[in-house]
C-alpha positions in Angstrom: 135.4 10.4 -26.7 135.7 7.3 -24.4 138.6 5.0 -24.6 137.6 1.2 -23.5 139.1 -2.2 -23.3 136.5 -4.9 -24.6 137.3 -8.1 -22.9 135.7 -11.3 -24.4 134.2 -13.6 -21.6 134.5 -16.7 -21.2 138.2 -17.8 -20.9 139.6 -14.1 -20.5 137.3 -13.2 -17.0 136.0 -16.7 -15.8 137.5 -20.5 -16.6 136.1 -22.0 -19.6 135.2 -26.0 -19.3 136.7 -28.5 -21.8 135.4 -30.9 -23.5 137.1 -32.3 -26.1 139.7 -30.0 -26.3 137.5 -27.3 -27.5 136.7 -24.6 -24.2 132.7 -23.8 -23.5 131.5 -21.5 -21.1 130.2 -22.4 -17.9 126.9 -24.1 -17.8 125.7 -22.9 -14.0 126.5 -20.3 -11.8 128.0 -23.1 -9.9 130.7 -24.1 -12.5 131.9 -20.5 -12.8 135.3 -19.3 -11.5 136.7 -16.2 -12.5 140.5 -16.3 -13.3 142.6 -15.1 -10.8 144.1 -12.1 -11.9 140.9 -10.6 -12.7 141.0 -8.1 -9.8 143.6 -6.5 -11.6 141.0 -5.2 -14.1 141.0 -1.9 -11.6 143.8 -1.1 -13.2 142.4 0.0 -16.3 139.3 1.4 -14.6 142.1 3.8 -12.5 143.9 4.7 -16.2 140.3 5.9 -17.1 139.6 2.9 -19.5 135.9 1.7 -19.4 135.6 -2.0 -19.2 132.3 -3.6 -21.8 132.1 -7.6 -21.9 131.6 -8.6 -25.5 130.4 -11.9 -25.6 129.2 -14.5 -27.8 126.6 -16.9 -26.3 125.9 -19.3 -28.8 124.6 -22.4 -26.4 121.0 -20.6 -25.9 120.4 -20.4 -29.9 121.3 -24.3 -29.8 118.8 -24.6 -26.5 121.7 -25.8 -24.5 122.5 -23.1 -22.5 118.8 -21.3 -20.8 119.2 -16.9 -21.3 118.5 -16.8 -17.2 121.2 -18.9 -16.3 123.9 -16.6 -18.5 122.3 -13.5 -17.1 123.0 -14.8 -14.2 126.5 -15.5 -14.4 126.8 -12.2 -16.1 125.3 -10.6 -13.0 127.8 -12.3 -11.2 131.0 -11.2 -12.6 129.6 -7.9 -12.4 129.4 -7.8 -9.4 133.1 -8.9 -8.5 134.4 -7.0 -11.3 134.3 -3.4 -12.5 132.9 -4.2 -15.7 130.8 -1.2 -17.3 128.2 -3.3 -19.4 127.9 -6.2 -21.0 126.9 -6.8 -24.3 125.9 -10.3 -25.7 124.9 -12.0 -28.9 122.6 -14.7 -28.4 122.7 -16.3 -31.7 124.4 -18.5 -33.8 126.3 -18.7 -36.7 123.5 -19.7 -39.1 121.4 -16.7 -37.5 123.4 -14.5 -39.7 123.3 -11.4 -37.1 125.4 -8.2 -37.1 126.4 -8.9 -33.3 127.9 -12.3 -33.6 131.9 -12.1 -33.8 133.8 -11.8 -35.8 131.6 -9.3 -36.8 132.1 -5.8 -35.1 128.2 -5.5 -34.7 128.5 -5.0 -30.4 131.9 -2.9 -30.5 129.6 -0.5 -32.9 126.4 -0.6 -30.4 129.4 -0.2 -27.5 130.8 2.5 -29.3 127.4 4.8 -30.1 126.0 3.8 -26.4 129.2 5.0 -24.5 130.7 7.6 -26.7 134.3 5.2 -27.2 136.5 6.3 -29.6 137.4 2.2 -31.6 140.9 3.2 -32.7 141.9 4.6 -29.3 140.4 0.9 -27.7 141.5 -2.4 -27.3 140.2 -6.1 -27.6 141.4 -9.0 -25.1 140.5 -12.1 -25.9 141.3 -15.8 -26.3 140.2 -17.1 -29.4 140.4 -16.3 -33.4 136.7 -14.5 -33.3 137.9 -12.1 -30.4 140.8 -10.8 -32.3 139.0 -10.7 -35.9 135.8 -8.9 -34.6 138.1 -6.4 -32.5 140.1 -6.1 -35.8 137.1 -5.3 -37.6 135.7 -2.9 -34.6 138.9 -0.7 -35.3 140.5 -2.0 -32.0 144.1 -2.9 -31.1 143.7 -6.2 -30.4 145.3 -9.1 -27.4 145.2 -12.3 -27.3 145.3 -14.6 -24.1 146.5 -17.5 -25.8 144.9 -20.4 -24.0 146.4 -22.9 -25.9 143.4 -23.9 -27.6 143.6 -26.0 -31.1 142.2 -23.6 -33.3 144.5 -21.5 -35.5 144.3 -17.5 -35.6 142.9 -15.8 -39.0 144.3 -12.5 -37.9 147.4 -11.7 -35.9 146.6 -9.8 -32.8 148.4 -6.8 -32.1 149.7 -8.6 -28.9 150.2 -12.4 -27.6 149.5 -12.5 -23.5 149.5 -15.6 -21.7 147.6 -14.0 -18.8 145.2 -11.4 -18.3 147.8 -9.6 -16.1 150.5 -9.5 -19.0 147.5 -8.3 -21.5 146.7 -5.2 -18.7 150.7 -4.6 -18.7 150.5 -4.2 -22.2 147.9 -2.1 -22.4 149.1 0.0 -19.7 152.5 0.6 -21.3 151.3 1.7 -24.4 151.4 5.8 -24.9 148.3 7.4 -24.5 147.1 9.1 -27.7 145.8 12.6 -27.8 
């Protein structure tokens, strides 16, 4: 079995853009810029980790984000990064979906399509539906805390305040058997 390290999007690889005081994603391929430490994501690659984006994408439900334009940006940080797959949920919360976090629905069709091990993986992300879904998938959970004003529902299992302190972390942890 696989181990992986799930990293949410939008605020963990690329810059999210605020608007009154809440982050959203980028809206073109223009507006995105990946955060700088990113690079360091071969790090986990060389420890044998894969690397799957889990990410909501709630703004094409409301037809105010087009599915082209996020594949695109997708296709874009794959290309600078090693990232394995990406997985996405395209609805919102009144869809009711299995894939939406905080439910675990993509860290299950993650798990069957790449053969990863949940309890041996870990979760980075920066807000309250990162670390509840990953707590849900069976994951070991970090968040990037980003300062945003919305309050946590279920502790991670570590507090970062960079991407680089969350692959520490990760890094020094023992591996399991």
């Amino acid at each position: 079995m696989n181990r992986a390290v799930f990293l949410d999007r939008d605020g963990v690889l690329n810059e999210v853009v605020m608007r009154n005081g809440r982050p959203y994603p980028p809206s073109s391929l223009a507006e995105l810029k990946l955060i700088p430490d990113t690079p360091l994501l071969t790090r986990l690659k060389d420890a044998g980790f894969l690397l799957i984006v889990i990410t909501n994408q709630p703004d094409v439900a409301r037809h105010t984000q087009d599915r082209e334009t996020v594949e695109a940006i997708n296709a874009a940080i794959r290309a600078a990064l090693p990232i394995d797959e990406f997985f996405v949920c395209w609805h919102d919360d009144a869809d009711f979906c299995h894939c939406r976090k905080p439910k675990p629905g993509l860290f299950f069709d993650a798990a069957a399509r790449w053969e990863i091990d949940l309890p041996r993986s870990f979760m980075v992300g920066d807000r309250w539906r990162d670390i509840d879904a990953g707590a849900a998938a069976g994951c070991l959970t970090v968040l990037i805390d980003r300062n945003y004003s919305e309050k946590l529902s279920h502790p991670p299992d570590f507090r970062a305040d960079s991407l680089t302190a969350a692959i520490d972390w990760i890094l020094s942890r023992p591996s399991p058997r």
